[in-house]
MINU-883330 format. One record per atom (N, C-alpha, C): residue number from 0; chain; x, y, z; residue in three letters. Coordinates in Angstrom, 3 decimals. Atoms other than C-alpha are relative to their C-alpha. Example, Ala and Ser with C-alpha at 12.3 -4.5 7.8 and 13.67 -1.06 7.14 Angstrom:
BEGIN
     i   ch         px         py         pz    aa
     0    A      0.890     -1.190      0.000   ALA
     0    A     12.300     -4.500      7.800   ALA
     0    A      0.900      1.200      0.000   ALA
     1    A     -0.820     -1.190     -0.060   SER
     1    A     13.670     -1.060      7.140   SER
     1    A     -0.770      1.090      0.730   SER
% end
This chain:
BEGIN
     i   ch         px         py         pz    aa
     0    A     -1.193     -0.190      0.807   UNK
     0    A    -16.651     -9.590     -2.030   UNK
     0    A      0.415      1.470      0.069   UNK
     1    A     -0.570     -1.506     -0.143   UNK
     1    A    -14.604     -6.328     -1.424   UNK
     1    A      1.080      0.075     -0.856   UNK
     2    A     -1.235     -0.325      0.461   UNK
     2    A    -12.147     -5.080     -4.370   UNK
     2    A      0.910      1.111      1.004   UNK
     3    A     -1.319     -1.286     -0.647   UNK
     3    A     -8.935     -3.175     -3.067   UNK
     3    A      0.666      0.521     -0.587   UNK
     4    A     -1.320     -0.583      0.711   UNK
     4    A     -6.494     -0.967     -4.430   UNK
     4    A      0.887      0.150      0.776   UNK
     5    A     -0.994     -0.419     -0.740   UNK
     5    A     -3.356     -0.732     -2.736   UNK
     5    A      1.076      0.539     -0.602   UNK
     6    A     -0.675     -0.972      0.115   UNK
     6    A     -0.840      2.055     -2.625   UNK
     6    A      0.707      0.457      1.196   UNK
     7    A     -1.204     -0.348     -1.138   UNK
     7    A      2.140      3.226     -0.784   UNK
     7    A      0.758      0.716     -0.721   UNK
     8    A     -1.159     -0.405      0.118   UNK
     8    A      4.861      5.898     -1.055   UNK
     8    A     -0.031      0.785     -1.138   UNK
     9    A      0.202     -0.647      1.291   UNK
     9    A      3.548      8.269     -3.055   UNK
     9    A      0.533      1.631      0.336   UNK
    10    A     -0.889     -1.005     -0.493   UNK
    10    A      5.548     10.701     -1.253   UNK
    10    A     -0.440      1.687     -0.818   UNK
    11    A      0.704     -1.148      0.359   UNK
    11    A      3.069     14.236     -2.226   UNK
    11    A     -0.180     -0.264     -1.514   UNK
    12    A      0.531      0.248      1.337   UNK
    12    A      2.847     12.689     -5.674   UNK
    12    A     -1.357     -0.625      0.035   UNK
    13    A      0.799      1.374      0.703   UNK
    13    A     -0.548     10.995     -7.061   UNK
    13    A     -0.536      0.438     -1.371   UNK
    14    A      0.114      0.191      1.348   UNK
    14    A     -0.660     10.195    -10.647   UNK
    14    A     -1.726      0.185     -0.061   UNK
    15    A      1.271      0.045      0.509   UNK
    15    A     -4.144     10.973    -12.038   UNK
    15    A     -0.632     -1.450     -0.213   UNK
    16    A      0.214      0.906      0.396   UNK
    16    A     -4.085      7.659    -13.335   UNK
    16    A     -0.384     -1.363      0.844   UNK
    17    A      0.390      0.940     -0.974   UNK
    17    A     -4.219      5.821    -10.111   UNK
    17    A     -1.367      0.486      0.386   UNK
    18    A      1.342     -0.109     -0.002   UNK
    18    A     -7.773      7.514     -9.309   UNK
    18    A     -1.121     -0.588     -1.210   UNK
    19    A      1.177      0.407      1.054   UNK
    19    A     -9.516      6.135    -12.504   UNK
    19    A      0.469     -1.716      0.374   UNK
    20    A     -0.357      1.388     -0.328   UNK
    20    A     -7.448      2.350    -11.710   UNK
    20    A     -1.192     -0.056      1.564   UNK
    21    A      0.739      0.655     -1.420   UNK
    21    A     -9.492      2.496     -8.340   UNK
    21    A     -1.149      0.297      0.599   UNK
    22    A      1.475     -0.116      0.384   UNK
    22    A    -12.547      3.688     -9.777   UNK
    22    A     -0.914     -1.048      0.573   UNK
    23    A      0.534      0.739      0.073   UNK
    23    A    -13.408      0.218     -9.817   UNK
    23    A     -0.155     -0.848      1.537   UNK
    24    A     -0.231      0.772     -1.255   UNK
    24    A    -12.752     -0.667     -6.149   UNK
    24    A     -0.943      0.727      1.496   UNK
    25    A      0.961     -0.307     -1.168   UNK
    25    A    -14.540     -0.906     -2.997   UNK
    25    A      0.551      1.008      0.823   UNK
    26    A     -1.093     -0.650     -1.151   UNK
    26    A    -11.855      0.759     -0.912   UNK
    26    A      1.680      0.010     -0.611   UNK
    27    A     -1.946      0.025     -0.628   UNK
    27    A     -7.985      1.494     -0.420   UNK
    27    A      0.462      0.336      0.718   UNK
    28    A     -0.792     -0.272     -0.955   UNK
    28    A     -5.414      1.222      1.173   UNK
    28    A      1.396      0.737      0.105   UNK
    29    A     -1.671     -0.734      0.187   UNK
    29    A     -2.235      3.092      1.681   UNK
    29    A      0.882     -0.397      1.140   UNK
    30    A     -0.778      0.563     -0.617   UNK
    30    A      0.490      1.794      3.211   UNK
    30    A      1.149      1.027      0.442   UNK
    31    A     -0.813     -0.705     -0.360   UNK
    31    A      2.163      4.844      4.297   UNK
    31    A      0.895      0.617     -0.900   UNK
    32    A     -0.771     -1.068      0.978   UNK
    32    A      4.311      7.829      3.170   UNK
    32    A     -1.026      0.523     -1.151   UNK
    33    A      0.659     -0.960      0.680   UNK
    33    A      1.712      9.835      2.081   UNK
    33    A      0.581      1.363     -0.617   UNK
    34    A     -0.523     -0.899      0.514   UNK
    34    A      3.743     12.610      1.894   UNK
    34    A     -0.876      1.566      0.874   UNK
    35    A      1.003     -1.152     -0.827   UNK
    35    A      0.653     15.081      2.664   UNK
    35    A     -1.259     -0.306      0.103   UNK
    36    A      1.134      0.441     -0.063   UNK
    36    A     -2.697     14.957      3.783   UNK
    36    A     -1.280      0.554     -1.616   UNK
    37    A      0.421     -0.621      1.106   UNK
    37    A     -3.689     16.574      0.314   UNK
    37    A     -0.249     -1.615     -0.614   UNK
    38    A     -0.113      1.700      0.491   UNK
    38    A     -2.916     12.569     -0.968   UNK
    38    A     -1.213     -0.699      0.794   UNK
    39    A      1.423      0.393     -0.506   UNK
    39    A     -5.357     11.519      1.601   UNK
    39    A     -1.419      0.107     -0.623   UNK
    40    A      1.935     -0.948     -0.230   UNK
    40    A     -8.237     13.891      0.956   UNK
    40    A     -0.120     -0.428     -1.844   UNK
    41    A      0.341      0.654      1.572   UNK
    41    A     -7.568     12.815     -3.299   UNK
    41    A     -0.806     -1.599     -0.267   UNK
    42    A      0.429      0.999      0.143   UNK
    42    A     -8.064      9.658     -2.784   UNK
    42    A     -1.038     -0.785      0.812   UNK
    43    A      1.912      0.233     -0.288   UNK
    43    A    -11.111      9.539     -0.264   UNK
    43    A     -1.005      0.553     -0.530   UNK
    44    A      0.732     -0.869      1.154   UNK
    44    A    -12.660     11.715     -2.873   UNK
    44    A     -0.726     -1.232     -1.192   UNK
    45    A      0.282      1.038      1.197   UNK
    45    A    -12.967      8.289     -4.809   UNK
    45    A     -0.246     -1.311      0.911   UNK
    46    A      0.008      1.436     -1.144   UNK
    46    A    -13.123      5.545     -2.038   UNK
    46    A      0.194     -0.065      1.136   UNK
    47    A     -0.875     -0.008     -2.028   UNK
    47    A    -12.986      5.060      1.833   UNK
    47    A      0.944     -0.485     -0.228   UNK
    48    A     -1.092      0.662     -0.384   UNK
    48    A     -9.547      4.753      2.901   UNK
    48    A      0.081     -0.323      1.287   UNK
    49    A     -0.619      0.176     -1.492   UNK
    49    A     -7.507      3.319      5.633   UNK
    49    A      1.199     -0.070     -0.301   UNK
    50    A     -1.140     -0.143      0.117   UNK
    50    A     -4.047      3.891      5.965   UNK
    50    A      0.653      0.044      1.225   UNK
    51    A     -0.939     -0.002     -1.022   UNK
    51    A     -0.859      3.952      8.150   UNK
    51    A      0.672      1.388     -0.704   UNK
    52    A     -1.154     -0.804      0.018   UNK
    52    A      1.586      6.820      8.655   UNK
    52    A      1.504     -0.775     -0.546   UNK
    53    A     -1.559      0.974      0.564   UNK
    53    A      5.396      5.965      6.867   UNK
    53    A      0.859      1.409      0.928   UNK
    54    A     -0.871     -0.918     -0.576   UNK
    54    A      8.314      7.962      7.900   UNK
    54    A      0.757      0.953     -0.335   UNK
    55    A     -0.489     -1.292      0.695   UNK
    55    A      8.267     10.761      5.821   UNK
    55    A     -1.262      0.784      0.719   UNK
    56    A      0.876     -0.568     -0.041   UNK
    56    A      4.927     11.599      6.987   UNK
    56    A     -0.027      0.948      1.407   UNK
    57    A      0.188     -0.924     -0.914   UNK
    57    A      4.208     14.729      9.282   UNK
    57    A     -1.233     -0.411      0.626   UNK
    58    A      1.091      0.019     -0.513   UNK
    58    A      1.944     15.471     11.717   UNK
    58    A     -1.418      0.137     -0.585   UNK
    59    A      1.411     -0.341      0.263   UNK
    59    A     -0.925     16.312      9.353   UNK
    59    A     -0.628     -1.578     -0.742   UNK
    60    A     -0.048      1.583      0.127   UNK
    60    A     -0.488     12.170      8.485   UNK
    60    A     -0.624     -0.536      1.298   UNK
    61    A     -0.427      0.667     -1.568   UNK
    61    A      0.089     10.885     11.737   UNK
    61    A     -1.148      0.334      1.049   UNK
    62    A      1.144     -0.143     -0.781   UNK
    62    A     -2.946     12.538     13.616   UNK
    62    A     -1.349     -0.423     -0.761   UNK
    63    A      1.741      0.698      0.110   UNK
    63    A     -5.609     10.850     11.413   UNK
    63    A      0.514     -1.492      0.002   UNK
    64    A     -0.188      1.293      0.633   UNK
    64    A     -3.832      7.630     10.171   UNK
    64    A      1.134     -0.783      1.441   UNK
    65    A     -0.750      0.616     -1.222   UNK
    65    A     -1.877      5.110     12.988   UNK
    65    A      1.733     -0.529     -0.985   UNK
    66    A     -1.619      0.620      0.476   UNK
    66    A      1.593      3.508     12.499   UNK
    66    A     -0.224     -1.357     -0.328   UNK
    67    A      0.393      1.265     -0.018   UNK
    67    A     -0.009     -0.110     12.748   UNK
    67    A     -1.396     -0.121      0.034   UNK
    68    A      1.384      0.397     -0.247   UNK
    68    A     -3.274     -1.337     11.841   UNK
    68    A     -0.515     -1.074     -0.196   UNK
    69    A      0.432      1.211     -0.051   UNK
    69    A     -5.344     -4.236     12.325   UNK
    69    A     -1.431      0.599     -0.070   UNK
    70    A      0.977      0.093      0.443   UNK
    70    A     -8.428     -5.255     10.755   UNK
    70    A     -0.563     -1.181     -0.374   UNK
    71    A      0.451      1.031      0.808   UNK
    71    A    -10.644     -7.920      9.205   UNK
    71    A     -1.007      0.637     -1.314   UNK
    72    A      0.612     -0.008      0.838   UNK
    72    A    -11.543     -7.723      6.023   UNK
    72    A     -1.098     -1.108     -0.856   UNK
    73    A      0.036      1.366     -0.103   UNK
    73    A    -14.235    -10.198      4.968   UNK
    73    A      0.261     -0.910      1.026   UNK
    74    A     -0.372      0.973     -0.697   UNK
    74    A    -12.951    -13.471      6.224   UNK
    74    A      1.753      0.080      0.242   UNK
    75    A     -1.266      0.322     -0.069   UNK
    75    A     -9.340    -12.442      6.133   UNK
    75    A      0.657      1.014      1.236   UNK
    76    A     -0.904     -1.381     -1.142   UNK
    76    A     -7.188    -10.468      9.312   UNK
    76    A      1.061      0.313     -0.803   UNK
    77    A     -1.026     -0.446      0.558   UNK
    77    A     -5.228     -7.965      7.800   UNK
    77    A      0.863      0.566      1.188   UNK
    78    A     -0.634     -0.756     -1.374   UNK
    78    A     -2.195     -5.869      9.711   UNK
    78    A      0.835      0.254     -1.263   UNK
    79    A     -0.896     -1.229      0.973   UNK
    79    A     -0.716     -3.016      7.746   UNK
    79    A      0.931      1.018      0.511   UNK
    80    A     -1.002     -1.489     -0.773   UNK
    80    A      2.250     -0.622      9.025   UNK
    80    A      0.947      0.316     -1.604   UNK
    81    A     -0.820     -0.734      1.332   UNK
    81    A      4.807      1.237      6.368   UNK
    81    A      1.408     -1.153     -0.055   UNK
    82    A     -1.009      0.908     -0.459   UNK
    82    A      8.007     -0.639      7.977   UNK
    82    A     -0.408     -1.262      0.324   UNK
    83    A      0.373      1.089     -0.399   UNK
    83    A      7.495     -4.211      7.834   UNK
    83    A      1.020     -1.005     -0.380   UNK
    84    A     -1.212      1.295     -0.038   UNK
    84    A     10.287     -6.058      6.169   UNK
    84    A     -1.071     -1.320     -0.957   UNK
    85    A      1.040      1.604      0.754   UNK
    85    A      8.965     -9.616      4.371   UNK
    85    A      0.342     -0.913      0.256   UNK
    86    A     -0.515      1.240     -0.947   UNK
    86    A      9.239    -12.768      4.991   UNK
    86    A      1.169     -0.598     -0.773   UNK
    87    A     -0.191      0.006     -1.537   UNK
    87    A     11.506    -14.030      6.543   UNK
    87    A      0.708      0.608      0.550   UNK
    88    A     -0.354     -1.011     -0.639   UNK
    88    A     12.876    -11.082      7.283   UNK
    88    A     -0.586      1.045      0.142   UNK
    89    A      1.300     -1.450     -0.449   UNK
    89    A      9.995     -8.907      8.901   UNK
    89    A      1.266      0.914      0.755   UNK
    90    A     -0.685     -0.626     -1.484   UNK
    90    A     11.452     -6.129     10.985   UNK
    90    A     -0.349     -0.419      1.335   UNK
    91    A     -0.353      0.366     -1.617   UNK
    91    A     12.314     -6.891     14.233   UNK
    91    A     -0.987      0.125      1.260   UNK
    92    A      0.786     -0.847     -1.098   UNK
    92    A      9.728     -4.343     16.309   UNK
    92    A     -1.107     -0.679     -0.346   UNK
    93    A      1.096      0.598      0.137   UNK
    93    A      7.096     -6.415     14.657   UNK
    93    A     -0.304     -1.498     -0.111   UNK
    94    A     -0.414      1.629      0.120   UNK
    94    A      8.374    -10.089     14.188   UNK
    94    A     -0.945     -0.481      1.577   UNK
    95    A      0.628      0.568     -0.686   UNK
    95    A      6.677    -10.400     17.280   UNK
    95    A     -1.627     -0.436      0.714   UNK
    96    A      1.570     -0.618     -0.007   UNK
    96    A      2.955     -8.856     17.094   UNK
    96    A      0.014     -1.252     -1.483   UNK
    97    A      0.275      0.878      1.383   UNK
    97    A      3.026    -11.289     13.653   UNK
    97    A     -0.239     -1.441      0.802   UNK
    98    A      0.212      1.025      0.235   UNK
    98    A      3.749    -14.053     15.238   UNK
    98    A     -1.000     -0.758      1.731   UNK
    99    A      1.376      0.420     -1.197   UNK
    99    A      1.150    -13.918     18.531   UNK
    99    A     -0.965      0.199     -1.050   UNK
   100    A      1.494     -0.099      0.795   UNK
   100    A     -1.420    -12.806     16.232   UNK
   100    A      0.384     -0.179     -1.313   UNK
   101    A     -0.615     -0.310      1.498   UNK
   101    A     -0.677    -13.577     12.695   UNK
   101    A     -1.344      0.172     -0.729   UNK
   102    A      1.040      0.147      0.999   UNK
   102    A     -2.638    -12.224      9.802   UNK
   102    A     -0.093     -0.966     -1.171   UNK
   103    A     -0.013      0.278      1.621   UNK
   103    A     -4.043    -13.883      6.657   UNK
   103    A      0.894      0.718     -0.935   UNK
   104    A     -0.820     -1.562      1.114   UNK
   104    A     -2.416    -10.337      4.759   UNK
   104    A      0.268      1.224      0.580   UNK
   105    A     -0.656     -0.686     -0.615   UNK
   105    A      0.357     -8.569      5.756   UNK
   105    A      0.289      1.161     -0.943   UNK
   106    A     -0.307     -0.651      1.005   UNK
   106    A      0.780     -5.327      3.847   UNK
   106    A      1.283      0.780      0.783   UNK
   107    A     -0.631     -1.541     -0.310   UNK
   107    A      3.692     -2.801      4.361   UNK
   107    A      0.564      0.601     -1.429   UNK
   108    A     -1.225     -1.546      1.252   UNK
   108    A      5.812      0.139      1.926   UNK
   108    A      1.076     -0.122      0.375   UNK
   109    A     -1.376     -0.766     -1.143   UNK
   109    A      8.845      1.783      2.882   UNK
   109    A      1.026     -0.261     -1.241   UNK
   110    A     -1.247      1.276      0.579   UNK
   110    A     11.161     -0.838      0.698   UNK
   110    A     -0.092      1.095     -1.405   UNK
   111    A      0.470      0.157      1.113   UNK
   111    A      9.477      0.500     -2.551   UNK
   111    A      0.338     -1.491     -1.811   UNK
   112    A     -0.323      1.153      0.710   UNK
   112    A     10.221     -2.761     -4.041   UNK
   112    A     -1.544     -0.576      0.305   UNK
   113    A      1.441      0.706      0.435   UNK
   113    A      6.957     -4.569     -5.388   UNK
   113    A      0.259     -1.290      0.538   UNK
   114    A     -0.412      1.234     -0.557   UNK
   114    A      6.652     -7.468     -3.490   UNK
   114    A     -1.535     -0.801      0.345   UNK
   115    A      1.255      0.854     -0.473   UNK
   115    A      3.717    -10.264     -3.278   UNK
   115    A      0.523     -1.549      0.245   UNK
   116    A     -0.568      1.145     -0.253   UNK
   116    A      4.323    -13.326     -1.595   UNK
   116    A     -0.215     -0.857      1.022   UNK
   117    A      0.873      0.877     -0.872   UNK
   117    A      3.107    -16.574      0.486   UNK
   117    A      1.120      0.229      1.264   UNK
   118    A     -0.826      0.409     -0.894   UNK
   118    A      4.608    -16.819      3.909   UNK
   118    A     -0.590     -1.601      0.839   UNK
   119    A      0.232      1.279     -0.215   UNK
   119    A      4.509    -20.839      4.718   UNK
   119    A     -0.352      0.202      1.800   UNK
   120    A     -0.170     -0.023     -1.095   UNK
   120    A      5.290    -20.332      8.198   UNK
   120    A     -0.853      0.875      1.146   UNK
   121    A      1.311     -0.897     -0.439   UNK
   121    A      2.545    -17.760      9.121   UNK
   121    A     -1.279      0.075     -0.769   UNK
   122    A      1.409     -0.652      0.603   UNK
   122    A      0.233    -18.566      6.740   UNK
   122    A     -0.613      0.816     -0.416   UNK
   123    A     -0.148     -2.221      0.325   UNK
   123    A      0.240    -14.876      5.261   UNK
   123    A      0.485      0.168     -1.123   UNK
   124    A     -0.174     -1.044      1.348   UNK
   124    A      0.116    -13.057      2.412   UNK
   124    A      0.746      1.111      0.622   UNK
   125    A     -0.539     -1.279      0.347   UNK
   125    A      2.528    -10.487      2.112   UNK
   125    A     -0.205      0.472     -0.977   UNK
   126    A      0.035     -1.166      1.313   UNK
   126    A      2.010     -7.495     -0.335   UNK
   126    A      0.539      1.207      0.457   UNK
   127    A     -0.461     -1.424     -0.109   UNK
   127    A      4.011     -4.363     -0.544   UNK
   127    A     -0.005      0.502     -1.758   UNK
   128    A      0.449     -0.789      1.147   UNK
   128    A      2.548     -2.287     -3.475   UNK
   128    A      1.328      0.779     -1.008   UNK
   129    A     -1.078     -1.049      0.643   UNK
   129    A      6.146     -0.616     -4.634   UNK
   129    A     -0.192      0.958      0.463   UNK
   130    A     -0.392     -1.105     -0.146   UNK
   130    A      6.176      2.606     -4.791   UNK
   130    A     -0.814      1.353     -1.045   UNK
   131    A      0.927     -0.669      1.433   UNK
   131    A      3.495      5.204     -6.942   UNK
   131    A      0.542      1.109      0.085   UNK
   132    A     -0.443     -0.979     -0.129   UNK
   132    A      5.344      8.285     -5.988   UNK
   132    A      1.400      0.006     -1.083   UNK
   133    A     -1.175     -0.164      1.339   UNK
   133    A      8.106      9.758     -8.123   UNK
   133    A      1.713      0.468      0.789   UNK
   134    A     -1.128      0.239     -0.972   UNK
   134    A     10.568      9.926     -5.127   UNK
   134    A      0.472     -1.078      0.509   UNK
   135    A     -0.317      1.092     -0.369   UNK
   135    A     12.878      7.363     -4.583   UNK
   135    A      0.873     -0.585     -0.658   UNK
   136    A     -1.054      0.623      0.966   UNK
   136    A     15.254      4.908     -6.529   UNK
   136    A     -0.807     -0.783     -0.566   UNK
   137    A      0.928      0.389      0.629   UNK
   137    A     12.627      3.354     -7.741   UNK
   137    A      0.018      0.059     -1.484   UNK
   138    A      0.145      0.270      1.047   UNK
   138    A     12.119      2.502    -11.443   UNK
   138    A     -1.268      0.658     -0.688   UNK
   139    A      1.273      0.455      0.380   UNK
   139    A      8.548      1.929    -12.473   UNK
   139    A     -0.846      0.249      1.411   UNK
   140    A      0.612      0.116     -0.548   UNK
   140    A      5.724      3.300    -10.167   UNK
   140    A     -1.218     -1.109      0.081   UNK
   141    A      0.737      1.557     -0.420   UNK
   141    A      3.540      0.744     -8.903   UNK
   141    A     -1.127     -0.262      1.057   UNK
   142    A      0.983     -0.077     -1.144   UNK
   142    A      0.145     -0.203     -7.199   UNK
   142    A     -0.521     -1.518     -0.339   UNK
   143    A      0.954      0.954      0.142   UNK
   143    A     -2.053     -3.293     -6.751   UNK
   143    A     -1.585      0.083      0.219   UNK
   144    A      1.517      0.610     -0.731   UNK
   144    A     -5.552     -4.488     -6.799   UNK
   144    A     -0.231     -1.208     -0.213   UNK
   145    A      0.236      0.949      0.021   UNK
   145    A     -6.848     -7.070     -5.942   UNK
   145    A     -1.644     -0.502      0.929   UNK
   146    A      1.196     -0.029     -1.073   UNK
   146    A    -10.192     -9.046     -4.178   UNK
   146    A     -0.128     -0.962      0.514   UNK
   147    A      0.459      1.279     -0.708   UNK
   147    A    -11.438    -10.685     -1.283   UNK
   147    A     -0.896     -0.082      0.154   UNK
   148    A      1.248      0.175     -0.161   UNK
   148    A    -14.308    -12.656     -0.852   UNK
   148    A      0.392     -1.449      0.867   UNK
   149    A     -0.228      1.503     -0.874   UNK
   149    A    -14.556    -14.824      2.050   UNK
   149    A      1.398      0.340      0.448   UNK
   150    A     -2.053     -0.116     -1.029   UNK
   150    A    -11.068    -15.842      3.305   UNK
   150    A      0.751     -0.226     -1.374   UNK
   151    A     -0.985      0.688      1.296   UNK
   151    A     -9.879    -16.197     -0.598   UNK
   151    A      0.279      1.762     -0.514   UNK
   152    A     -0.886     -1.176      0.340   UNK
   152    A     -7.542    -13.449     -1.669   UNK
   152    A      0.164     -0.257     -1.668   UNK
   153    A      0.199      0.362      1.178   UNK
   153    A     -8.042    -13.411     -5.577   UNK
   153    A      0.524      1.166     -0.827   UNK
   154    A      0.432     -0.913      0.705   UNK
   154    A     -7.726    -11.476     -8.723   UNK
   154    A      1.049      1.184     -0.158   UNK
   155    A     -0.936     -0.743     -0.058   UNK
   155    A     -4.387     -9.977     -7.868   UNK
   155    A      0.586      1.099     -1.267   UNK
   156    A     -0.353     -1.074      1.146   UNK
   156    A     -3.572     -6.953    -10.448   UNK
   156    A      1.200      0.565      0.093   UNK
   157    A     -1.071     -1.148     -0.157   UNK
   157    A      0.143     -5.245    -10.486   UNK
   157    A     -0.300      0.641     -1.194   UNK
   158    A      0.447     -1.353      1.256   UNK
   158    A     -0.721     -1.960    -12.470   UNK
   158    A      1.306      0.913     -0.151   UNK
   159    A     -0.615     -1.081      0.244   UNK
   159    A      2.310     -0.290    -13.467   UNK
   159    A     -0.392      1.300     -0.951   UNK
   160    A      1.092     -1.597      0.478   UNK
   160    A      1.567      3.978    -14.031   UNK
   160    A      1.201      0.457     -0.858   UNK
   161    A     -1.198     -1.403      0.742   UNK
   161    A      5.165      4.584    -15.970   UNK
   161    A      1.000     -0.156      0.835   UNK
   162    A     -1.212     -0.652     -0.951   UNK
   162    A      8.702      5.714    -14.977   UNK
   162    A      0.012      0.860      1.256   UNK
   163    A     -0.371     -1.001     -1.127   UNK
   163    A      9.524      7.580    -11.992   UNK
   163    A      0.381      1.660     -0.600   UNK
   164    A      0.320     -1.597      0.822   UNK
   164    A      8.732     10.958    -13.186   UNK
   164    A     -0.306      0.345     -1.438   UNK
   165    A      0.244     -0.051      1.481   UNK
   165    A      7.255     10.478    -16.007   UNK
   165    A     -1.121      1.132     -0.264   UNK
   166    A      0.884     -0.609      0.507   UNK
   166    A      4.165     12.670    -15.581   UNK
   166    A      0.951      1.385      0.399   UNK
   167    A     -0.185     -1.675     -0.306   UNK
   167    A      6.600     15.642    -14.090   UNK
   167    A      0.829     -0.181     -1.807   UNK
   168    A     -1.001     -0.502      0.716   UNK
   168    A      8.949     15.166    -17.296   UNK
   168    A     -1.334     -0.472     -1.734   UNK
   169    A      0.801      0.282      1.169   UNK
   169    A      6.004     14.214    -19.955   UNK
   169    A      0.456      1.691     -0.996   UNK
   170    A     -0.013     -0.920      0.848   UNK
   170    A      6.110     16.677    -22.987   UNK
   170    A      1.480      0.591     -0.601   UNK
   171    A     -1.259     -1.123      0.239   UNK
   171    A      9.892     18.023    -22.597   UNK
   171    A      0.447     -1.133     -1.045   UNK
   172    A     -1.012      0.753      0.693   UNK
   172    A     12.045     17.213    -25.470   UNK
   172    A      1.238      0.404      0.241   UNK
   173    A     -1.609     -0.988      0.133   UNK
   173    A     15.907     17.190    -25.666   UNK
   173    A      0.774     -1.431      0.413   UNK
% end
């Protein structure tokens, strides 16, 4: 059984509050738009990660973390990039790596729209975590956990951390 936390698009932000949420987890993942490798090095400080590059991210992203990754977790094949689209409208550059190899759980970011959801037709979990960063049009920052054991995807958590700038604007009155 492996818990996960997943996270995306935290664009040089991370809330304090997401390191104690993923206390409890085996690992995470980030789904790109780190922002900086400072976000990295916080949050392997608390858990192995694996992550993708998004398309804010610089070179100090992009030379540890890939654009597309494939894995098995457990009993389940994952495949994580930042740009992915959902079903049934994946992006385009990948509609086709999905559907020679399809995973059990498809994660991407990018959208920052919270999104979990069956795909009939591939047999696939989609999850895109929102958005935990305080850049963006975004509302409500946003992460998941959740766990697998075996090929069963369980236990799903959406943790909202607050408004979109809530920890830069905490304290001010007016």
């Amino acid at each position: 059984m492996t818990r996960i936390g997943l996270i995306s698009d935290t664009h040089h932000f991370l809330d304090n509050q997401v390191l104690r949420y993923f206390e409890s987890c085996d690992e995470i993942w980030h789904a790109g738009d780190f922002g900086s490798v400072t976000i990295a090095h916080q949050l392997l400080a608390v858990k192995p990660l694996r992550g993708v590059y998004g398309n804010i991210d610089g070179y100090d992203i992009r030379s540890i973390y890939p654009e597309k990754l494939r894995w098995t977790c457990e009993g389940v094949k994952v495949y994580m990039t930042h740009i992915g689209g959902y079903p049934p409208k994946y992006n385009p550059a990948l509609r086709r790596d999905l559907l020679a190899d399809p995973p059990g759980l498809f994660i991407c970011g990018h959208s920052h729209i919270l999104k979990i959801m069956y795909d009939d037709s591939l047999q696939c979990l989609h999850m895109n975590p929102g958005a935990a960063g305080n850049q963006g049009w975004h509302k409500t920052r946003t992460i998941i956990r959740f766990t697998i054991d075996g090929k069963d995807m369980k236990d799903c958590e959406v943790i909202e951390l607050g408004s979109r700038g809530y920890e830069i604007n905490q304290g001010k009155t007016g």
